[in-house]
N, C-alpha and C positions, 0 to 999 in steps of 0.2 A: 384598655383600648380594644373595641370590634373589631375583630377579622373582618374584612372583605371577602369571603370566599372564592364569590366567583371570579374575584376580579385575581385573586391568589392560583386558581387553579388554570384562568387563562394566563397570567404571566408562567406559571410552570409549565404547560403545553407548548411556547412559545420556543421557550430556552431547550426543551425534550427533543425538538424537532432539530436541532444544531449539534446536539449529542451523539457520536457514533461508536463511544462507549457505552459497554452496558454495565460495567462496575460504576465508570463515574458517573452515569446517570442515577443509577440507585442510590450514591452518597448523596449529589445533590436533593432526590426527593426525601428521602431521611433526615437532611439537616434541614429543607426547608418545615418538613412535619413538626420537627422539636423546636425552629426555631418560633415557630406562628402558632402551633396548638400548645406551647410547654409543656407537653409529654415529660416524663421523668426519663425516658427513654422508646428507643423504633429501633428495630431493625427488617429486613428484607430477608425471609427463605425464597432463595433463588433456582430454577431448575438447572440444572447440569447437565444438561440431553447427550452425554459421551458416558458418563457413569450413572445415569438412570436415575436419579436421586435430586435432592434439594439441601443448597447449603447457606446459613447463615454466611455472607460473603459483607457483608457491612452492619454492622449495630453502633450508637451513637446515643450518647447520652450524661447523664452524673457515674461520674466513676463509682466503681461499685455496685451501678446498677446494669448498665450494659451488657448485655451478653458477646462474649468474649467470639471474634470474629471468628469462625470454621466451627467453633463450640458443637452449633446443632447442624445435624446430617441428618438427612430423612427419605426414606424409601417410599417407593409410591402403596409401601401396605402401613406405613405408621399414622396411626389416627386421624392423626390434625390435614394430612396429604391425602388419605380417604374420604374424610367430610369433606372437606371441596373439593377432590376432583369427582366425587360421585355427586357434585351438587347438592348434596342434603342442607345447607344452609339456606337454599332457597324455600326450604320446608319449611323452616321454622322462623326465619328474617326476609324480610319484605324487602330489606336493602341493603339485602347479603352479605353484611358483616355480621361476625359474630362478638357480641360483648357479654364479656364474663357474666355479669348480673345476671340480664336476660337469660343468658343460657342455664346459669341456677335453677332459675323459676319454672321453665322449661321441665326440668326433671321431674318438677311434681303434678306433672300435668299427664294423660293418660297417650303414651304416643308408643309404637312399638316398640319391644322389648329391644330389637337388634339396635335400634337405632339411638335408645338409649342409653345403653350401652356403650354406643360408639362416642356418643356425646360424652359421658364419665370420662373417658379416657383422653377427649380432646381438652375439658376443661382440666385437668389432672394434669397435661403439659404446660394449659396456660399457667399452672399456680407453679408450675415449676419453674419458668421464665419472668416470670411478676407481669405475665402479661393480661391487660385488659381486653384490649379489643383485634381481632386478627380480620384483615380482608386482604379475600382471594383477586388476585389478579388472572385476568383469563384472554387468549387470543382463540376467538372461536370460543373450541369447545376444549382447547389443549388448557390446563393451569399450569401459566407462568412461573406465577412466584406466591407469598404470603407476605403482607405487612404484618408485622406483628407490632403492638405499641403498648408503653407499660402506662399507668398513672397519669391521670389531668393534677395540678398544683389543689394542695388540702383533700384529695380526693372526690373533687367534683365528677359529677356526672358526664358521659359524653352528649354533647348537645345531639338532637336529630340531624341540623346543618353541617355540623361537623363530620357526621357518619356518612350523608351524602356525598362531599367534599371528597372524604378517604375513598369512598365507593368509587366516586367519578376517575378520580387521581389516578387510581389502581386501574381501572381501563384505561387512563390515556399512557400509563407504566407500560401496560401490557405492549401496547402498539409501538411506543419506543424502543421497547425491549426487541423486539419483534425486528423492527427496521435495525437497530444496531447488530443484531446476526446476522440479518441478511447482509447489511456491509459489511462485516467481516469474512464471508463467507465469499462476498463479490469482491474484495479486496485477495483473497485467498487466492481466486479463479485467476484474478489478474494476474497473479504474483507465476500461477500454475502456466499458466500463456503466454506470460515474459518469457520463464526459462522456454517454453518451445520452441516460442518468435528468436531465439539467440539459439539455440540447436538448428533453427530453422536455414539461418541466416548464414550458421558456419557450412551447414549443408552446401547450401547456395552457392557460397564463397567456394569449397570444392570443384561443385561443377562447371565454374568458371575456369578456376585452374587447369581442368579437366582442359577446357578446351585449347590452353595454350599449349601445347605441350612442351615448349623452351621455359618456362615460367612458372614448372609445377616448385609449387610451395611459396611462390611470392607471395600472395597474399595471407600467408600465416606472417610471413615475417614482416612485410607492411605493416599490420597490427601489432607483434612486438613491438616495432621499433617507437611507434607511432604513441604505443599506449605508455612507453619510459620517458620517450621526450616529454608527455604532456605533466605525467608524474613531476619530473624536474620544475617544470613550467609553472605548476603549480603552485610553487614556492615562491613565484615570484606576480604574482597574476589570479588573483582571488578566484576569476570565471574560471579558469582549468582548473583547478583544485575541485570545483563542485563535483559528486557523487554524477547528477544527470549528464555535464559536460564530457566527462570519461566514457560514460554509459552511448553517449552521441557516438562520438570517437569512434570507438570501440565497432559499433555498428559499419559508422562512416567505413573505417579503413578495410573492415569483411567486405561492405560489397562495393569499394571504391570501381574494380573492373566490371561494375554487371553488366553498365549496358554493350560491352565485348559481345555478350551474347545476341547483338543484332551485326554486329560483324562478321564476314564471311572467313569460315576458316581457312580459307585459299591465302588470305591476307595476313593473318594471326599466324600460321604457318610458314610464311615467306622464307623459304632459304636464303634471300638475301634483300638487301636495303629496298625500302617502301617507296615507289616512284610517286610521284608529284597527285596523282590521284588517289592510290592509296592511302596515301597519307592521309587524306582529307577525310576517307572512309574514314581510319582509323581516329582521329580525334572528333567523329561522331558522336563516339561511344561516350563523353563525358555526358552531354546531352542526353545521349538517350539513355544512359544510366536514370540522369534526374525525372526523366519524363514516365520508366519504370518505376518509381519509389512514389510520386506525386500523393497519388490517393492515397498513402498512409498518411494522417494528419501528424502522427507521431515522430513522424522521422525529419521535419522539416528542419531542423539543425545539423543531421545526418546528409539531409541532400545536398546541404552546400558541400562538403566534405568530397562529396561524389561530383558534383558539378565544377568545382573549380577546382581540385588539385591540380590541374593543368596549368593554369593562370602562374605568371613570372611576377615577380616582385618589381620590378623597373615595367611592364604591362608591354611584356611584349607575346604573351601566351595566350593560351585558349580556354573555351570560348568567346571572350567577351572582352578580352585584353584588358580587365583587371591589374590596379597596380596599387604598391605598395600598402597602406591599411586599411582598403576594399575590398581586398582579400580575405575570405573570412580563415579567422586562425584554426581553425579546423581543418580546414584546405591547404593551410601552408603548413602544419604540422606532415599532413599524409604527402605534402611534395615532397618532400623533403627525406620522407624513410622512403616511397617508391622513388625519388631518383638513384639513392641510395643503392636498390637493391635491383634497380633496374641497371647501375655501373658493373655491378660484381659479379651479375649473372652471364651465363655463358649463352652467346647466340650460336646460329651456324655461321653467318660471316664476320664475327668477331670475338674473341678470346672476351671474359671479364674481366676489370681491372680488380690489381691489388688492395684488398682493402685499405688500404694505407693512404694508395693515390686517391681512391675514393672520396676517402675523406677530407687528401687535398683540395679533391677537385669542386666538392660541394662548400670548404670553405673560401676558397677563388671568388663561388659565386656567388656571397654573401651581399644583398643588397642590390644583384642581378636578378640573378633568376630566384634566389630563395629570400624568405624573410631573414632578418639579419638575428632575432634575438631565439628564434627555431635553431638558425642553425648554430650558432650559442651555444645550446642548448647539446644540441647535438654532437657538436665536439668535443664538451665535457665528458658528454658520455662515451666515447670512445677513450679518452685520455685514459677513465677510469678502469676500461676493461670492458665496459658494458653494450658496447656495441662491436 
């Protein structure tokens, strides 16, 4: 049956472009080689840009024949790594692979001694690997990688379509190889800017504290509280279990106070109870929390957390009088440890209560002011010690 080539090497280009693997990219082009040219066997010298070198990273074939994965290690001074990265293949092949044959005949032909030389010792590796035909993969002027490929079935010749194919394949290799570092590498930067943006953010959650000064350390313990109940929660409620939903959480309850920061510390300060206007300053701040977070696209599960922990379960709270599961459980998760921790703590016109009444008191308001399966949740964990 005829190869299609082109129509082979545009379906491989297709599926390259959806790869942000570079190992499984190069199994896939490996197995598609052996399975459409029946090669006896391919493998791929891959570059290793951390330890300088090229390593046989996938080989595929009849057992027996395959060279054994990590097998071959090659430095940028070992032969077959010298002819193509100094290009000399372009001397002697028009379409830059090199096949065993050709490169025979080659030898007896009058071409400089150095470079003769270098060819003995490239062909000398291919007999060592039973390989026929090798093409350089290149991005620019850097070499990628090497296909290496043993044997056509009875020992046929390789076709010229076929070498073209290999040749084309191995640039479109290259540039997949190429974009699969760079994702990994932009995957890497993200991962390096998460940890800051969460350094960042606990910063932040300090300076907020900073400002209350009755309230220093709430917001650590808000997040405790906040990230055990969802933990428990988890176990019952598939969305809180998720990695991202905690990750939200987690955020949510550091900057649940931010928008405090457009409240006047005269207020945040008050030696004693917040009169009829104040008050109204002060449950601003959920608003203007959301309204500081907005332009993050990423936080938007995060801003509910900040925007409605206020909000009562029966809708009789703030902003938006929000009730019972309108509420997003993000938001009643963090009511739920800041009412908590806003009971315990000490004001200047009132003592904090016993943790114990605390506790009473938030399960009082189960299916009032709190969600009822949060504060559930919450009770357990106290029962056990944990709160």
């Amino acid at each position: 049956m005829t190869v299609n080539y082109k129509k082979e090497l545009e379906s491989a280009a297709k599926s390259m472009i959806l790869v942000h693997e570079a190992d499984l990219l190069i199994k896939m082009i490996v197995r598609t080689i052996v399975q459409k040219v029946k090669v006896s066997h391919a493998g791929v010298l891959l570059q290793d840009k951390e330890k300088d070198t090229y390593i046989l990273n996938f080989s595929r074939g009849a057992k027996g024949l395959r060279i054994p994965q990590g097998f071959a290690r090659m430095d940028k001074d070992n032969p077959l790594i010298r002819f193509f990265g100094e290009r000399k293949n372009k001397a002697f092949f028009e379409h830059g692979a090199l096949v065993y044959k050709e490169a025979k005949k080659i030898l007896d032909r009058d071409i400089p001694s150095d470079s003769k030389q270098l060819l003995r010792k490239v062909l000398y590796q291919m007999e060592m690997f039973d390989v026929q035909v090798t093409i350089p993969s290149y991005f620019r002027e850097e070499l990628l990688g090497v296909l290496l490929l043993g044997n056509k079935p009875r020992g046929k010749a390789f076709l010229r379509e076929e070498l073209d194919f290999f040749t084309a394949l191995a640039s479109d290799v290259a540039m997949a190889i190429r974009n699969a570092w760079l994702f990994k590498e932009l995957e890497a930067e993200l991962e390096k800017k998460h940890h800051l943006f969460i350094h960042t953010t606990v910063a932040l959650a300090a300076a907020i504290d900073a400002k209350d000064h009755y309230t220093h350390g709430h917001t650590a313990r808000v997040t405790k509280i906040s990230i055990d109940i969802a933990k428990r929660l988890g176990q019952r409620i598939k969305e809180v279990s998720e990695e991202k939903f905690l990750e939200d959480l987690h955020i949510a309850s550091l900057l649940h106070d931010i928008g405090k920061i457009g409240v006047p510390e005269a207020i945040l300060n008050k030696e004693g109870p917040l009169d009829s206007e104040e008050k109204k300053k002060m449950q601003e701040h959920s608003i203007l929390g959301a309204t500081i977070l907005q332009p993050i696209q990423e936080l938007q599960r995060s801003i509910l957390g900040v925007k409605y922990h206020h909000e009562k379960y029966d809708g009789s709270g703030y902003p938006e009088g929000l009730k019972s599961d309108e509420i997003p459980l993000i938001a009643a998760i963090i009511a739920v440890a800041d009412s908590f921790d806003a009971m315990t703590s000490d004001r200047p016109y009132r003592k904090g209560l016993p943790v114990d009444r605390a506790v009473e008191e938030i399960r009082s308001l189960s299916g009032k002011q709190f969600h009822p399966l949060v504060t559930e949740i919450f009770c357990e964990l106290y029962k056990e010690g944990k709160i």
